[in-house]
C-alpha positions as CSV (number, residue, x, y, z in Angstrom):
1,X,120.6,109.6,102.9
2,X,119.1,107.1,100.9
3,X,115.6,108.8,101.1
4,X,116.9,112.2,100.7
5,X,119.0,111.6,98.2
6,X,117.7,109.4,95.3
7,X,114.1,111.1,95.9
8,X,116.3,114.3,95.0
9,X,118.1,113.3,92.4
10,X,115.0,111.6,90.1
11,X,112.1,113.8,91.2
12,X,112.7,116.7,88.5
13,X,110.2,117.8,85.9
14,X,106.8,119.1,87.1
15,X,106.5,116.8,89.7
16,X,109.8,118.3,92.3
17,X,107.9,120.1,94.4
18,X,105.4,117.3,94.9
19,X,107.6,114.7,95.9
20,X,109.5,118.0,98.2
21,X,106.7,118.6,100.2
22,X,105.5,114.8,100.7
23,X,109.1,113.9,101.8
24,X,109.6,117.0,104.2
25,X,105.8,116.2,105.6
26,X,106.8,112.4,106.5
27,X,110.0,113.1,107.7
28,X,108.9,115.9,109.9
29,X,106.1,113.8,110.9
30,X,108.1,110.5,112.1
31,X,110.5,112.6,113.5
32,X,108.0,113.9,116.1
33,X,108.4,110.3,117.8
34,X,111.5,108.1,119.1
35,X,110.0,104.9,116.8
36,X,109.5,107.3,113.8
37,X,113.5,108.7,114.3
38,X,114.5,104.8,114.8
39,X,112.9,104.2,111.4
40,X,114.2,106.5,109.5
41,X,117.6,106.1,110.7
42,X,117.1,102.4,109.7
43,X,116.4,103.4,106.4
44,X,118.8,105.9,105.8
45,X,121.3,103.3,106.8
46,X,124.2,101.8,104.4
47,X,123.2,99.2,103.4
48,X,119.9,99.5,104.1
49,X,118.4,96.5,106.5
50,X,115.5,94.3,105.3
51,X,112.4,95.8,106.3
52,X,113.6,99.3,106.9
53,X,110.7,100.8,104.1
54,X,108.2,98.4,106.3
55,X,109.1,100.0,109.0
56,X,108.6,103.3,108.3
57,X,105.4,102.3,106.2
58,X,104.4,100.8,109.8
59,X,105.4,104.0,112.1
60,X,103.2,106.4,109.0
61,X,100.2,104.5,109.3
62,X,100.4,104.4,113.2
63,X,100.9,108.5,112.5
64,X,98.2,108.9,109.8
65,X,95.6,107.2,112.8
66,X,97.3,109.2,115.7
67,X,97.2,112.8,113.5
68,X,94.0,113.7,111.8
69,X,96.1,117.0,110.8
70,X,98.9,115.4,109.8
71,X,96.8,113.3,107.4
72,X,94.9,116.2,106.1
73,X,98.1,117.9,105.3
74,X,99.6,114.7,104.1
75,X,96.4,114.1,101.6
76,X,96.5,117.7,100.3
77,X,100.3,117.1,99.0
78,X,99.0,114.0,97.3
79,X,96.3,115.7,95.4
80,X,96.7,118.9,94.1
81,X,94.1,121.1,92.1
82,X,93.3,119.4,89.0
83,X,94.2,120.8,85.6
84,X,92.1,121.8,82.8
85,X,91.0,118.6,81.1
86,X,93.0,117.9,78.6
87,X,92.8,117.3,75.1
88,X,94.0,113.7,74.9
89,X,92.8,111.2,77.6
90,X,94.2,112.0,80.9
91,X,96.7,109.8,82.3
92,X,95.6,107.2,84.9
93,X,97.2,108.1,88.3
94,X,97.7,105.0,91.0
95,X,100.1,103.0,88.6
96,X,103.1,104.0,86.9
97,X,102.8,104.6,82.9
98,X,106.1,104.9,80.9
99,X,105.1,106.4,77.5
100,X,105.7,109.0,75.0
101,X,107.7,109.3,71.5
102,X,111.4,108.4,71.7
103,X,112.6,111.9,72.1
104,X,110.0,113.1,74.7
105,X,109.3,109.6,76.8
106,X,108.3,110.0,80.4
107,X,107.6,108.0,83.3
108,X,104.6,109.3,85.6
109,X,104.1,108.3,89.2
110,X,100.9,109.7,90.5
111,X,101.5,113.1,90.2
112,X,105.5,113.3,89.8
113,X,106.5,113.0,85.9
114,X,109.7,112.0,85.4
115,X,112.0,111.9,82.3
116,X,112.6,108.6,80.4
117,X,116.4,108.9,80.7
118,X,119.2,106.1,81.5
119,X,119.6,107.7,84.8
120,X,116.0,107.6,86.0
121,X,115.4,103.5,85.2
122,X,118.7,103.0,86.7
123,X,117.5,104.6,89.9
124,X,114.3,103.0,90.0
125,X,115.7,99.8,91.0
126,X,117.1,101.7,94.1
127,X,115.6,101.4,97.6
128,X,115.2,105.2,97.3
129,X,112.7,105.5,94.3
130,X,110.9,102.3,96.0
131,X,110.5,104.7,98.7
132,X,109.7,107.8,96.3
133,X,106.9,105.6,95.0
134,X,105.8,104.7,97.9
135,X,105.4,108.5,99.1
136,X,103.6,109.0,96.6
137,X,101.2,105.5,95.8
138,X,101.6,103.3,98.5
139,X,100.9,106.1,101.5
140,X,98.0,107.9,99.3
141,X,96.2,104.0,99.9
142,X,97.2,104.2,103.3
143,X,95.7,107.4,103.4
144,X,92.4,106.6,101.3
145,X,92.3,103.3,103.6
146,X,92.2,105.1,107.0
147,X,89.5,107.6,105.7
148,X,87.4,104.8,104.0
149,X,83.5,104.5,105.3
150,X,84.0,100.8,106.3
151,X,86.8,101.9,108.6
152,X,89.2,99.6,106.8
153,X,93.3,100.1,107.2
154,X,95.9,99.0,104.5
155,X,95.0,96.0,102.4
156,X,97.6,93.4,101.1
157,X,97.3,91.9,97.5
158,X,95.4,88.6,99.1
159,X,92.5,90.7,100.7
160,X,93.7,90.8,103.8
161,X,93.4,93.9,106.2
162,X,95.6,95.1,108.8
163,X,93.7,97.9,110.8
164,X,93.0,98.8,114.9
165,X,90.0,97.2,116.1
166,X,88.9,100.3,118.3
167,X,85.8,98.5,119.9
168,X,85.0,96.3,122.4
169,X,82.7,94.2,120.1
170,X,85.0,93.6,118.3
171,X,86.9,91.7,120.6
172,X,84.0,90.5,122.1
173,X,83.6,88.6,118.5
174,X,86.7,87.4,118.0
175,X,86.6,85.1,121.4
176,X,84.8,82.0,120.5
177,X,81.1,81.1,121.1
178,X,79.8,78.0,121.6
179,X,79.4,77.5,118.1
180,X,83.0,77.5,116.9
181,X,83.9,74.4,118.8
182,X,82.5,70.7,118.3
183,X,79.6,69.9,119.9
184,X,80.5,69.0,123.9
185,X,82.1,71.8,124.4
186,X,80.5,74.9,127.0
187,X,81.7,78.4,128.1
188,X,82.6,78.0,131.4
189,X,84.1,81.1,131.8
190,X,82.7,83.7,129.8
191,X,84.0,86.5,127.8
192,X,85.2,89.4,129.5
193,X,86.8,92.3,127.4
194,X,88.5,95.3,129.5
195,X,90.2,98.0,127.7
196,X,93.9,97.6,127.5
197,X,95.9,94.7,128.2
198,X,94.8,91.8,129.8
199,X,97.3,92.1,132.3
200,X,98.8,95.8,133.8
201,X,101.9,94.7,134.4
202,X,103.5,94.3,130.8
203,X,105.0,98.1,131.3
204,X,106.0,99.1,127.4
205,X,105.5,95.6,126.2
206,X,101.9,96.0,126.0
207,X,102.1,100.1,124.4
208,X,99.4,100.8,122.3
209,X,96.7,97.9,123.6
210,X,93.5,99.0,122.7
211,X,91.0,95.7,124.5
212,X,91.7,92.3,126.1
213,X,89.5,89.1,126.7
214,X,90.0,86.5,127.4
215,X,86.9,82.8,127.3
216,X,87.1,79.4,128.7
217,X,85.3,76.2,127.3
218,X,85.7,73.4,128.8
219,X,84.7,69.4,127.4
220,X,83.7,66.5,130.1
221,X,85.6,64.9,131.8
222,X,88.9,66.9,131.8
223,X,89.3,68.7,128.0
224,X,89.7,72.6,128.1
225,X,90.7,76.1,126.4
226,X,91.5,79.1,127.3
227,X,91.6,82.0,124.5
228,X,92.7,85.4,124.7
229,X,92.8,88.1,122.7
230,X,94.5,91.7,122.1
231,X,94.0,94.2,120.0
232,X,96.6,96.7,119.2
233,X,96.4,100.5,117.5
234,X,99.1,99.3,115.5
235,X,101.1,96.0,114.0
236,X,104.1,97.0,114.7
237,X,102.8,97.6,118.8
238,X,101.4,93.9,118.5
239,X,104.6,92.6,117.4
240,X,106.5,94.2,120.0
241,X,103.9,92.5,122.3
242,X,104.3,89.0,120.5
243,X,108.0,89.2,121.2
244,X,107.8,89.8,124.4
245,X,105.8,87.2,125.6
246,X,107.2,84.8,123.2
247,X,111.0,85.6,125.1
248,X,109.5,85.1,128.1
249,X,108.5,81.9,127.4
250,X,111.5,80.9,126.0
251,X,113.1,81.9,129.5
252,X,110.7,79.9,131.2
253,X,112.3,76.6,130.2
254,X,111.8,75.1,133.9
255,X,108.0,74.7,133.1
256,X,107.8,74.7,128.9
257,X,109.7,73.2,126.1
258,X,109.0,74.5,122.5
259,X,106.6,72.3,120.6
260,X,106.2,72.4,116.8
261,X,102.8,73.4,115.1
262,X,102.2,74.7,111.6
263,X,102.6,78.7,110.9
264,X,99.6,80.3,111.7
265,X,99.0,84.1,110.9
266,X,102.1,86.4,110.6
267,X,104.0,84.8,113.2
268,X,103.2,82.0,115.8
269,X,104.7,79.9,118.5
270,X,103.5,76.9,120.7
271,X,105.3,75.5,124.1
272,X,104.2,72.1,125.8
273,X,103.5,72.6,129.7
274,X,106.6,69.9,131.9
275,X,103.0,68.2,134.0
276,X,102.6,64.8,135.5
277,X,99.2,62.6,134.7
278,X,98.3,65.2,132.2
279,X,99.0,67.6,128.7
280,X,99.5,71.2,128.3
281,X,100.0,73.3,125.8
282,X,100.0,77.0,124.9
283,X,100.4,78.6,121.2
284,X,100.6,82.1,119.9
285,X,100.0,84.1,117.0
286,X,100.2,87.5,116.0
287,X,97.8,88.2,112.9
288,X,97.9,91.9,112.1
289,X,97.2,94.2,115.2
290,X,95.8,91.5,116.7
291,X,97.3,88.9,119.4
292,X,96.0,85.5,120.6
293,X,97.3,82.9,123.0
294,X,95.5,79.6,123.8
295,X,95.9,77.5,126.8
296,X,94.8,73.9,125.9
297,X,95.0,70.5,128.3
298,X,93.6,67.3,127.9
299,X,93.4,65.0,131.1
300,X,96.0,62.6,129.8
301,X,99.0,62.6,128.0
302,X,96.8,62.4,124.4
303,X,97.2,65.7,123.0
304,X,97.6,66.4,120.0
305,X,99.7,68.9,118.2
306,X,96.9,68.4,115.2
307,X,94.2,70.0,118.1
308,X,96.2,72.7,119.0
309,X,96.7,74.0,115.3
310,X,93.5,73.5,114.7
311,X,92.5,76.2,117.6
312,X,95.4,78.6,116.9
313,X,94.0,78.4,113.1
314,X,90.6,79.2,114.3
315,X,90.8,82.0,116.3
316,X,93.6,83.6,114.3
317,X,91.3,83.7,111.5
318,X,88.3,85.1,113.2
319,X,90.9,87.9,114.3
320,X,91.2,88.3,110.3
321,X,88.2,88.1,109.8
322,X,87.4,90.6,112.1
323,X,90.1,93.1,110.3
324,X,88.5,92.6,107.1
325,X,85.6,93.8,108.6
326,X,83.6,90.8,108.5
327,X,81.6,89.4,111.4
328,X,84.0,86.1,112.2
329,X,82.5,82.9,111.3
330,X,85.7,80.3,111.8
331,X,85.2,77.5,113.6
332,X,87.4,74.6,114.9
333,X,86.9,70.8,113.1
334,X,88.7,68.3,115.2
């Protein structure tokens, strides 16, 4: 309702059949799919939850990757044949402009023009015209983000990229070399990247796994990390993947208690292995499509929370660094 609705009831002037098609093209689209109906029912809650429009941002992109057609089509709503130049300076599309004398003001979005009336600012402080806006702004980046030479996905305001890392180099970089730890530490298992999960028996958890690999290094006499890595077509995929691992760790309280480190990525969690005459720990984070667990022990009781952050940080940020579309450089400073 809310989508329907307040998209409706704003969208008149030149720009209705615009905002029409884009609408019935998304909808149609996420309706295909039992995540892309969950989203949208979500959103056309009341009240609607937190998060709902991130969700259904989330299940388009996924789409948009998934549907070359579907993007085509979605892309040739968003730009339609371009007038005759104009005589004054054309407006700047990609931002919204509210101009105009006081008895003809309008508000543009892109390509919808809307009329400067009470009704109009009113609604655009309602989740629907957020969404309307986003139809229309925030999906046409989406869109110019999946088809962009570097490959790159959506970008938040910090630089930060979330996209699928579709390649087994990729991976492959993200595991740490023998340069990102201090000196004194060797691979003593090395990398190996398989598509999919890292494990075949996740079921659904582990949906939309693109690789997994997994390293060891190891420090004399008893020091030692494991890293692994997943990559995932989608965020939303990875967090269903965090979460359940994360729950079953947190049913696993015979072996682990919860351990407190310092956020790392968009989520992260750490757990400190119940051994005798030694330390354990494991932490997780979940940094865009990307998911990374660490193993770490030290051959007494001396570990360090400090350490283990300081490895979670690392190799979370090469995963980001590997979404930005750099070749990842961080390295761990004990």
């Amino acid at each position: 309702m809310a989508v329907t609705a307040m998209t409706t009831g704003v969208a008149s002037g030149a720009g209705t059949a615009v905002v029409d098609e884009v609408r019935q093209l998304v909808r149609g689209g996420l309706e295909r799919s039992e995540e892309g109906r969950g989203a949208l029912r979500r959103l056309d809650a009341e009240p609607v939850p937190d998060g709902a429009a991130d969700d259904v941002h989330a299940r388009l992109t996924a789409l948009l990757e998934e549907d070359p057609e579907f993007a085509r089509r979605l892309r040739a709503a968003l730009e339609p044949a371009a007038p005759p130049p104009p005589a004054a300076p054309p407006t700047v599309h990609q931002q919204i402009n509210i101009g105009g004398n006081a008895d003809h003001s309008t508000i543009v979005i892109g390509p919808v023009e809307l009329p400067r009336t009470r009704g109009v600012l009113i609604a655009l402080t309602s989740i629907g015209v957020v969404l309307a806006v986003l139809l229309v702004l925030g999906f046409r980046s989406v869109l110019n983000g999946l088809t962009d030479d570097d490959g790159g996905g959506s970008q938040g305001s910090d630089g930060r990229r979330v996209t699928a890392l579709k390649n087994e180099s990729d991976v492959n970089a993200i595991l740490p070399d023998s340069g990102a730890l201090p000196g004194g530490w060797v691979i003593t298992d090395p990398p190996d990247v398989n598509k999919g999960a890292i494990y075949d028996d996740c079921g659904q958890a582990c949906t939309g796994a693109l690789f997994g690999g997994t390293v060891r290094h190891e420090m004399e006499p008893s020091d030692g990390a494991y890293f692994a890595v997943e990559t995932y077509d989608t965020a939303e995929h990875a967090a269903a993947r965090f979460k359940a691992v994360r729950e079953s760790q947190n049913r696993n309280t015979d072996l682990y208690d919860p351990m407190s480190i310092d956020p790392v990525g968009d989520e992260s969690i750490a757990y400190r292995k119940k051994i005798v005459n030694a330390s354990e720990a494991v932490a997780g984070a979940r940094v865009g499509t990307v998911v990374t667990w660490i193993t770490y022990r030290t051959g007494d009781s001396s570990l360090e929370p400090a350490d283990l952050n300081t490895l979670t940080r690392m190799l979370a940020e090469r995963a980001q660094q590997a979404q930005n579309g750099e070749k990842p450089f961080a390295r761990a400073e004990f």
